[in-house]
C-alpha positions as a printed NumPy array, in Angstrom:
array([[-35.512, -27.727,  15.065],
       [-38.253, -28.387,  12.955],
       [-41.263, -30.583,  13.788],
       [-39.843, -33.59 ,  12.129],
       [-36.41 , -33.443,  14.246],
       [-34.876, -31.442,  11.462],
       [-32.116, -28.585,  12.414],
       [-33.117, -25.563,  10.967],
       [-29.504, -24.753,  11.253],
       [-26.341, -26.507,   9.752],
       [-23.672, -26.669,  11.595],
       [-19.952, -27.002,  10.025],
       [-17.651, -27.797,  13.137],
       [-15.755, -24.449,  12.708],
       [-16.514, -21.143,  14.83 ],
       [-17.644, -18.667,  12.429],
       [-17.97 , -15.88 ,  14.777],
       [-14.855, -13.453,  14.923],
       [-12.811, -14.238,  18.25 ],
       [-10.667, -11.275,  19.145],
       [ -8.917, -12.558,  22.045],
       [ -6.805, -14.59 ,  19.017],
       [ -5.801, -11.401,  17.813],
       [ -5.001, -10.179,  20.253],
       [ -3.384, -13.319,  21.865],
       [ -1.21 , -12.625,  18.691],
       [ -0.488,  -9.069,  18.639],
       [  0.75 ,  -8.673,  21.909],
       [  3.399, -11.757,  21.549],
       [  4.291,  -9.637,  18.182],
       [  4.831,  -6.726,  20.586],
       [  7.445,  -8.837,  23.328],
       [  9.257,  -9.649,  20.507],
       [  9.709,  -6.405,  18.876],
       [  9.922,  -4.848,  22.367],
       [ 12.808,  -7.152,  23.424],
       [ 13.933,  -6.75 ,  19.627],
       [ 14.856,  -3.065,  19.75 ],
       [ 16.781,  -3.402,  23.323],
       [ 19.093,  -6.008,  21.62 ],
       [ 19.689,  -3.547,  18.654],
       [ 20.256,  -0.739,  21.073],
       [ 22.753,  -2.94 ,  23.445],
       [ 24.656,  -3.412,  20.221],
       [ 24.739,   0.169,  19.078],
       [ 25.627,   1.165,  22.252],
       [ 28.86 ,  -0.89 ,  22.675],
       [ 29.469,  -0.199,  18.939],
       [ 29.773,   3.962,  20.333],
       [ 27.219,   4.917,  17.491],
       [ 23.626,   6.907,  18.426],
       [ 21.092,   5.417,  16.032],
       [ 19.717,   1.646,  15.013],
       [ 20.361,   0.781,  11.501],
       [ 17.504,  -1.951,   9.579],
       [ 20.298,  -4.411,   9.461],
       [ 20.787,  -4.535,  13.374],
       [ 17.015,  -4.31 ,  14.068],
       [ 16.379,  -7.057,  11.488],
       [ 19.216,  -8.873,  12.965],
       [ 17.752,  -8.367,  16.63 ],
       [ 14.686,  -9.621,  15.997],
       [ 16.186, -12.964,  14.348],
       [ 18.272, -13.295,  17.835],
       [ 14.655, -13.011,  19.582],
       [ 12.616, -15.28 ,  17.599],
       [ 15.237, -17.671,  16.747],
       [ 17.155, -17.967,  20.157],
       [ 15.687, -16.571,  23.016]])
């Protein structure tokens, strides 16, 4: 503050230093997801008597996980 009760500093209401714990908050619900993601595609292949994941049953794994579970 200045003499005359002045902040030398404006303040906006928003944080504008970096926070990683958001990130990283984020990332590791991104990771659940994807974890839990790839052993619903692999349940699938499994009982369909096939060896490998295919993009349609991993895309269609991670819709079951975000969307129902």
């Amino acid at each position: 503050m200045t003499d005359r009760g002045i902040p030398t500093e404006m303040k906006t209401g928003f944080n504008l230093v970096e926070d990683d714990s958001v990130t990283e908050n984020i990332a590791s619900i991104i990771i659940a997801f994807m974890e839990n993601a790839v052993k619903s595609a692999a349940i699938y292949v499994k009982h369909s008597g096939r060896k490998g994941i295919s993009v349609e049953e991993f895309k269609r794994a991670r819709m079951l996980e975000i969307f129902l579970m």
